[in-house]
N, C-alpha and C positions, 0 to 999 in steps of 0.2 A: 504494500500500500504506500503510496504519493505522503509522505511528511503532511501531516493535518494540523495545522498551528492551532486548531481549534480544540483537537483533542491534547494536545500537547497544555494548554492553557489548561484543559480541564482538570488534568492531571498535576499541574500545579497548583491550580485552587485548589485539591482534593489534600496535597502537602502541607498547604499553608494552613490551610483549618484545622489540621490533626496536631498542629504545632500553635496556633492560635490563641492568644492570651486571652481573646475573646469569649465568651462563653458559646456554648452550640447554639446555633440558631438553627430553627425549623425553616423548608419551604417555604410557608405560609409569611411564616414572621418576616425571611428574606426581601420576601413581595413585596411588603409594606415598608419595609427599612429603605428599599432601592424607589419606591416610589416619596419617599418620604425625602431621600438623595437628591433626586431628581428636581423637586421643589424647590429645596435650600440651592442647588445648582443654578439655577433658572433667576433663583431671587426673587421667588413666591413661594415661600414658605406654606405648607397644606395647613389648616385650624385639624382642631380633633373632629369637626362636623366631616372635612374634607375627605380626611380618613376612616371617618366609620362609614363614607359612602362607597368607598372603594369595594362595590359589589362584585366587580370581577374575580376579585379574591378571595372573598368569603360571605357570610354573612354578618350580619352588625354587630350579633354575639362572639364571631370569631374572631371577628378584624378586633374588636373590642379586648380579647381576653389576648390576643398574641401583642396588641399594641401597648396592653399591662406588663406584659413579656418585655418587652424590648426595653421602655422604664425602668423594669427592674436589672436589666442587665446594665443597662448603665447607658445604653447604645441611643436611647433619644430622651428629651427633655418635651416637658409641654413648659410654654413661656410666654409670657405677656408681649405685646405690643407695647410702646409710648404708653398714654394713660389709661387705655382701652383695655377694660378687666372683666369682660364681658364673654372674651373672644381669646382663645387658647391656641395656638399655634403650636407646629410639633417642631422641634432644633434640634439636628444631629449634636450629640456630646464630643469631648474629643475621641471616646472610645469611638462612636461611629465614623468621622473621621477617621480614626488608625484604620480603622476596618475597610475603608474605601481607596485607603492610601495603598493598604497592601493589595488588594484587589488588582489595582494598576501596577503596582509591582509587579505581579503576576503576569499580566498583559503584555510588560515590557518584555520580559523574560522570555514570554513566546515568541516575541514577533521575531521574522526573519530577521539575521542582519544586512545591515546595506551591504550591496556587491561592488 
């Protein structure tokens, strides 16, 4: 078989986790963690309303209990806006951070090098 940089990636993510200071994350929790990534990336941080809609994922009880999950792992924060205490936002911690930083770590580590 043709060098798969994708399997090769996979197989470093699968490295990196077994050695991970991170706690194990589920699937499920993954989904909302990388979509929750994705937000803070962008510069629109998701509310908690945002994320217990995320129905592609689960249901509202489940996105609910893995987004408890993630909290307690240290991996996201829910945090205020300016004066607005109404309105709960979710912010990667710096553990979530590490955990995104090594991610691309991994990514680097696949890719080809230049010829």
């Amino acid at each position: 078989m043709k060098k798969n940089y994708y399997i090769q990636f996979l197989n470093l993510l699968k490295a990196l986790e077994q050695t991970s200071p991170h706690p194990e994350i589920d699937v499920t929790s993954k989904l909302i963690l990388e979509e929750i990534a994705i937000g803070v990336a962008k510069e629109d941080m998701l509310t908690v309303s945002d994320v217990m809609g995320l129905k592609h994922i689960g249901s509202p009880a489940t996105v609910h209990r893995k987004l408890n999950l993630l909290i307690e792992a240290h991996m996201v924060d829910p945090v205020f806006k300016g004066n607005n205490r109404r309105t709960k936002y979710i912010a990667l911690t710096k553990d979530g951070e590490s955990y995104f930083r090594r991610l691309s770590d991994a990514i680097q580590m696949a890719r080809p090098s230049p010829r």
